[in-house]
Structures are given as C-alpha cells and as structure tokens.
C-alpha positions in Angstrom: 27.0 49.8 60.9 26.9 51.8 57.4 24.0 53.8 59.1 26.6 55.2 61.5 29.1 56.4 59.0 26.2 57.7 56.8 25.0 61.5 57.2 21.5 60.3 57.0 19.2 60.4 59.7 19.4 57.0 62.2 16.6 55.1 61.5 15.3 54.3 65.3 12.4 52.5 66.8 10.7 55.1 69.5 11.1 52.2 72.3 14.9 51.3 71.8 15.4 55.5 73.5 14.3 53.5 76.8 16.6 50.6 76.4 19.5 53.2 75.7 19.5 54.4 79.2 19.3 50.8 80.8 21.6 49.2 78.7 24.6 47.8 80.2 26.6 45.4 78.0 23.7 42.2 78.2 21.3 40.8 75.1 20.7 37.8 73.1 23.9 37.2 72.2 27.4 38.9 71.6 27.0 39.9 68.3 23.6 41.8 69.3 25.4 43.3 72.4 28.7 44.0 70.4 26.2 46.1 67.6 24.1 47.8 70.3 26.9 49.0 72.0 28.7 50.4 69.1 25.3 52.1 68.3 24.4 53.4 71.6 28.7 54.9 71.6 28.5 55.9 68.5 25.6 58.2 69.1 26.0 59.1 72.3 29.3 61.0 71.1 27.4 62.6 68.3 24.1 63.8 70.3 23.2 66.6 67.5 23.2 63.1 65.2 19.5 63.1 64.1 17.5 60.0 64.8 14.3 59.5 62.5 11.6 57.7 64.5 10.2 54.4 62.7 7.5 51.8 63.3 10.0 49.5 61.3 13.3 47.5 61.8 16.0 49.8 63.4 19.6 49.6 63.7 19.2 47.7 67.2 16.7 45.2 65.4 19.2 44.5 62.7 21.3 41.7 64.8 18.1 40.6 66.8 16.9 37.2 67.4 13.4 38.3 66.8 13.9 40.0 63.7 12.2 38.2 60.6 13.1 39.6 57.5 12.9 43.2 58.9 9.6 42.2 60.5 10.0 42.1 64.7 8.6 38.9 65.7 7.0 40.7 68.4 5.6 43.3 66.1 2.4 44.3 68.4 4.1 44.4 71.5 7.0 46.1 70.1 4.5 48.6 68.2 2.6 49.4 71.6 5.9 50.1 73.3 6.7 52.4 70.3 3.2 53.9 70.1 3.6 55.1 74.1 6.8 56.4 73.8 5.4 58.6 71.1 2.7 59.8 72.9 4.0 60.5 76.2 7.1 62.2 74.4 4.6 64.5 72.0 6.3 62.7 68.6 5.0 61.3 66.1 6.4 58.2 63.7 8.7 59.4 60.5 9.9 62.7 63.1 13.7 63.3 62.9 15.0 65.3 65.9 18.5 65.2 67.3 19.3 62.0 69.4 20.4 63.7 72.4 17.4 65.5 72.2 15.4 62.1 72.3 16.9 60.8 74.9 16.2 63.5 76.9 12.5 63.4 76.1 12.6 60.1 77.0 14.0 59.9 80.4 12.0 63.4 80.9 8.7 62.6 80.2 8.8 58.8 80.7 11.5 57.7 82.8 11.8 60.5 85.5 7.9 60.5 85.5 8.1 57.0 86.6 5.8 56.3 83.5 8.7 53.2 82.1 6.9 49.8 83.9 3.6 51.0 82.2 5.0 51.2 78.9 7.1 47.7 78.8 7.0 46.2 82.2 5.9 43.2 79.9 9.3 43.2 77.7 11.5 40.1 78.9 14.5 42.5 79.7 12.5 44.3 82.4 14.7 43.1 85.4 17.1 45.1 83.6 15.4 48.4 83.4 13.8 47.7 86.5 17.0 48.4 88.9 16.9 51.7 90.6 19.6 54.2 88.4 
C-alpha cells in the first residue's frame, strides 16, 4: 500500500467510488478484501487525500483476480462502468479532486439519483450494491 503512505495523488478507477459505498468486508478472496479495506480506511480518514481518476489499474485492481498484468480482464466492461461515472459526475479521466469530494459526487449524482443499476447492474457483485442502504 506504498500509494497510501505516498503524498501523490491515489491513482483510482472512476467505478471503484461506487463500490466504496457498498463495500462491506466481501471479494475474491482475503487478501483482495484485506487491501480494499485498508484502502477504502485509509482514505476515508484522509478525505482532503486527492484521488486522480484513471482508465488504468488502480489500487483496488492491484490484488484482483482479474487483473492481467495491469490490464482488467474485463477491460470493456470495466471501462463503460468508468466512462458513466465520469459523465454523470461532470469528470473527466486524468482529473485529481479530493476523495471525499468524489465520493460525494458519486452517491450525489449517481447513487441518490438512483442512476447505480444502469451503470453496473451487469457487474457480478451487484446483489451487493443492490441492498437498500
């Protein structure tokens, strides 16, 4: 978790802000889960930490199953989650704004608007995100 301790901006896929507010402790395997929720901690105590949005491997993708040499082996799913997220948030990919910031967007403009199953109903974690919070 080097990226953590560094003072450079998180690099962050726009889609993992939605998985941040569903996230309770389940993934692919413990060491995923263990790194996610250090990540998710780490930042939620540091909200002013700044978050750069990428189209590439992440922090979250760095322990995942589906990760292929820093290439997601879901890359155009994954992309068209990102590309939403963008959109309905007014970002754009290499943006750096404050994490808390982010997340706000995010359950703002997508998840309070009830925009979320559109964007990734099709993800295989969706009866996750899909409980009422």
């Amino acid at each position: 978790m080097d990226h953590i301790k560094s003072s450079a901006p998180v690099a962050l896929r726009p889609h993992h802000g939605m998985c941040f507010h569903y996230y309770e402790g389940k993934g692919y395997d413990a060491e995923f889960t263990d790194q996610l929720g250090m990540l998710i901690e780490e930042l939620s105590r540091t909200p002013a930490r700044t978050v750069r949005l990428t189209a590439s491997s992440d922090a979250v993708c760095e322990n995942c199953p589906n990760n292929r040499s820093g290439v997601c082996a879901d890359l155009l799913k994954v992309a068209r989650y990102d590309k939403a997220v963008l959109d309905a948030c007014g970002l754009h990919f290499g943006d750096t704004v404050p994490y808390g910031v982010f997340l706000s967007l995010v359950k703002e403009r997508i998840l309070d608007a009830g925009l979320r199953r559109g964007i990734c109903g099709d993800c295989c974690w969706d009866h996750l995100c899909g409980r009422s919070r």
